[in-house]
Every structure is written in C-alpha cells, then in structure tokens.
C-alpha positions as CSV (number, residue, x, y, z in Angstrom):
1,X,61.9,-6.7,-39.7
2,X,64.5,-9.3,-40.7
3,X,65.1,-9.5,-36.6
4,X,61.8,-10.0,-35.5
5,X,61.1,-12.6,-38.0
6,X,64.2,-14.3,-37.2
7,X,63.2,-14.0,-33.1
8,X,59.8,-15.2,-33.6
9,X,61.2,-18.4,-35.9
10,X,63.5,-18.6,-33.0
11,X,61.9,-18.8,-30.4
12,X,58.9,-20.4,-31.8
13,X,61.2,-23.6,-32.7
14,X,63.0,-23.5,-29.1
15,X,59.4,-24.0,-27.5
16,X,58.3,-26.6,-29.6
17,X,61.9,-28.3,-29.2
18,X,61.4,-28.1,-25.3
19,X,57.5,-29.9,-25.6
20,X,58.7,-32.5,-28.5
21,X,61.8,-33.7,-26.7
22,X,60.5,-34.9,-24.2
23,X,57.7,-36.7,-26.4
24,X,61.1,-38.4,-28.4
25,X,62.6,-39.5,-24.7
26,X,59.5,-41.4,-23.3
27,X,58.1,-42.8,-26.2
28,X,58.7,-46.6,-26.8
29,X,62.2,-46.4,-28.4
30,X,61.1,-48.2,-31.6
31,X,60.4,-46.9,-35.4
32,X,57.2,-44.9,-34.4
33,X,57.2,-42.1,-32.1
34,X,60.2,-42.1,-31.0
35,X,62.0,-41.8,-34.1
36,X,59.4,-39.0,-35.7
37,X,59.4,-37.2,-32.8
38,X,63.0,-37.5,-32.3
39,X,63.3,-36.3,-36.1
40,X,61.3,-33.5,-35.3
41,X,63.3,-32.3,-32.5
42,X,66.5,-32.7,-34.5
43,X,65.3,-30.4,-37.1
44,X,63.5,-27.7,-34.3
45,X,67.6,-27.6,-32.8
46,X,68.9,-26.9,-36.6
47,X,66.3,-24.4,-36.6
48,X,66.9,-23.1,-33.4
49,X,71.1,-23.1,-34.4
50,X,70.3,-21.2,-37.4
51,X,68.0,-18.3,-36.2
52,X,70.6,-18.0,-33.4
53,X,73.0,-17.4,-36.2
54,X,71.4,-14.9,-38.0
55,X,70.5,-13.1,-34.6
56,X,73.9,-13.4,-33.1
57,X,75.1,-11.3,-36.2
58,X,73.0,-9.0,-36.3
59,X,73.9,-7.9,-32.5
60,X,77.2,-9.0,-32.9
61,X,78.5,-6.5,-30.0
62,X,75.6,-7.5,-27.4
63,X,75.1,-11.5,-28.9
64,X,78.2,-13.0,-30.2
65,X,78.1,-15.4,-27.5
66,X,74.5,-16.6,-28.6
67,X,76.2,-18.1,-31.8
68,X,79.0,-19.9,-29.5
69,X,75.7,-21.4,-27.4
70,X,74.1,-22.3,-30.1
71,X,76.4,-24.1,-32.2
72,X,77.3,-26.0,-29.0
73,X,73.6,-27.2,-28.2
74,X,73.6,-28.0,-31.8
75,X,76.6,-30.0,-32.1
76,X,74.7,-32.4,-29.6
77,X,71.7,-33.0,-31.3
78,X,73.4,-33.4,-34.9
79,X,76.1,-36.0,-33.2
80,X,73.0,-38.2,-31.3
81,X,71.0,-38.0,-34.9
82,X,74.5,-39.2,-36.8
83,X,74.9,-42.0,-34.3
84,X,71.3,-43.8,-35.5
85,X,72.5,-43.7,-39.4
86,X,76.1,-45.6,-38.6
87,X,75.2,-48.4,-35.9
88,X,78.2,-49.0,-35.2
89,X,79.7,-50.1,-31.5
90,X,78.6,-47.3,-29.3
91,X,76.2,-45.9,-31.3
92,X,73.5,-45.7,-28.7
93,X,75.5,-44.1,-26.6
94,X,76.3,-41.5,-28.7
95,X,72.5,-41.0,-29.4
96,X,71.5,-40.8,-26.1
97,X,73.8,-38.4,-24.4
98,X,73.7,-36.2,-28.3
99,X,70.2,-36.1,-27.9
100,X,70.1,-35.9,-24.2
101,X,72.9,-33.1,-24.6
102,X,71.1,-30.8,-26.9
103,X,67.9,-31.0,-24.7
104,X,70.5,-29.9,-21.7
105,X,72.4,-26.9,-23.7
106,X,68.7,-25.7,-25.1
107,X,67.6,-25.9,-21.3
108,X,70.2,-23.6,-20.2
109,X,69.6,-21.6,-22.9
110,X,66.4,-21.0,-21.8
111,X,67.3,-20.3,-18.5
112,X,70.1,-17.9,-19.2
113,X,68.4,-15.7,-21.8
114,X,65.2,-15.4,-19.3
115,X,67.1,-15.7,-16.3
116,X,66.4,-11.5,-16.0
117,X,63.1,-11.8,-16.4
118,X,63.2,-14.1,-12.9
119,X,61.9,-13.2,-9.7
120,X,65.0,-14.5,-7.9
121,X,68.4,-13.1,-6.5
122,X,70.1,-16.7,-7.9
123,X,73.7,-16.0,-9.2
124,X,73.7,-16.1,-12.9
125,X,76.2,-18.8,-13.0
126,X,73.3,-21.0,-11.4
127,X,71.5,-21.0,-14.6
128,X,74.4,-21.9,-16.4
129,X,75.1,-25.1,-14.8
130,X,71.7,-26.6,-13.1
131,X,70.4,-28.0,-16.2
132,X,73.6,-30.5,-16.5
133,X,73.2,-30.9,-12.6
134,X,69.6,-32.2,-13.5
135,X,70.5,-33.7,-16.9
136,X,73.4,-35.6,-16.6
137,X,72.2,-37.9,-13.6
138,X,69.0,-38.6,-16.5
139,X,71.8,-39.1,-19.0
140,X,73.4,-41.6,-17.1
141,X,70.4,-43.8,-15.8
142,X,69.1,-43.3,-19.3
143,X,72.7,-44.7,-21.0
144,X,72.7,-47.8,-18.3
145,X,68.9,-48.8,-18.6
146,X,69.8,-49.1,-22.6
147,X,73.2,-49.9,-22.7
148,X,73.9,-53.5,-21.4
C-alpha cells in the first residue's frame, strides 16, 4: 500500500513538474510567474527526489539506480533555486542551467522508465542521452540571451 501511494505521489508530481516547467521557462522572468511557477516546480522535483527515495528502497535489488537518478535531477533543481537567494556573480547562470538541468535529468527520467512501454527498436542508451542532446543547445541560447 505504502508503494502505490508512494508511485502515485510520484508520478503525479513528475507530470505536473513536466507541464509547470515549462510555464517557469517562458514566462516573463520577473517576480510573478516566473518565480511562482518556478517555486512550484522546485518543490514538484523535491517531491519527485523523495518518492524516488522511498521507492528505490523498497525495490532496492530491481531500483537502486532510481535513487542515484533522482538525487542527480535533484541536485539541479535545488542548485538553480539556491542561486536566486545569494545573487552573487554568476548567479544566473547557475539558475538557469540548475533549473534547466533538472527539467533535462526529469526528461530522461521519463524516457528511460517508459522507454519499454515504446513502440521503437531505439537502443536504450538513446534515451539516456537525447534529452541533454535537446536540452543543452536550449541551455546555452537560454544562458547567452540572459547573460551579457
């Protein structure tokens, strides 16, 4: 019972993280929005970091490596929500590829977890790294557009 609720809390908090991300990245980057919805997300990751905790040791044998994953995405998000509360030089930076970085490692996350489910013959290793191939171009353009 303990699992399911834990899977459900999971998963529930990964989907809304993947539709309120990308509400925090387009919206004008000014008190508003942005920084609810980016507060939001930050909080849907730590959510995200601890049901992948509980369910990681539950199934140590078969998951261990979910708690590796998700302490990884997590690290991301918690280091781009740090950066806004010390503005100090490079703080934006640190924000943006954080933030950008979480929304990456949750994508893969995604895609390796359901990547059985898929009506493809892709190697798995594809849907390890195609969300940085996609994401880190973003990060970059994002990073100059802001960063002067």
């Amino acid at each position: 019972m303990i699992f399911k609720i834990c899977l459900y809390i999971h998963i529930l908090a990964g989907i809304l993280g993947l539709v309120i991300g990308p509400v925090a990245m387009y919206a004008k980057k000014s008190k508003g929005l942005h920084t609810r919805s980016g507060k939001i997300y930050f909080y849907l990751m730590a959510a995200v970091c601890v049901s992948a905790t509980v369910l990681s040791i539950m199934h140590w044998s078969t998951s261990w490596w979910f708690l590796i994953v998700a302490v990884f995405s997590f690290s991301f998000a918690l280091r781009g929500y740090l950066a806004t509360f010390n503005k100090y030089e490079g703080w934006l930076k640190k924000h943006i590829s954080g933030m950008l970085g979480s929304y990456i490692a949750m994508s893969t996350a995604l895609l390796v977890v359901n990547s059985s489910n898929l009506p493809t013959h892709i190697p798995g290793v594809v849907y390890w790294v195609l969300p940085t191939i996609i994401g880190t171009p973003f990060i970059i353009r994002v990073t100059r557009k802001y960063i002067k």
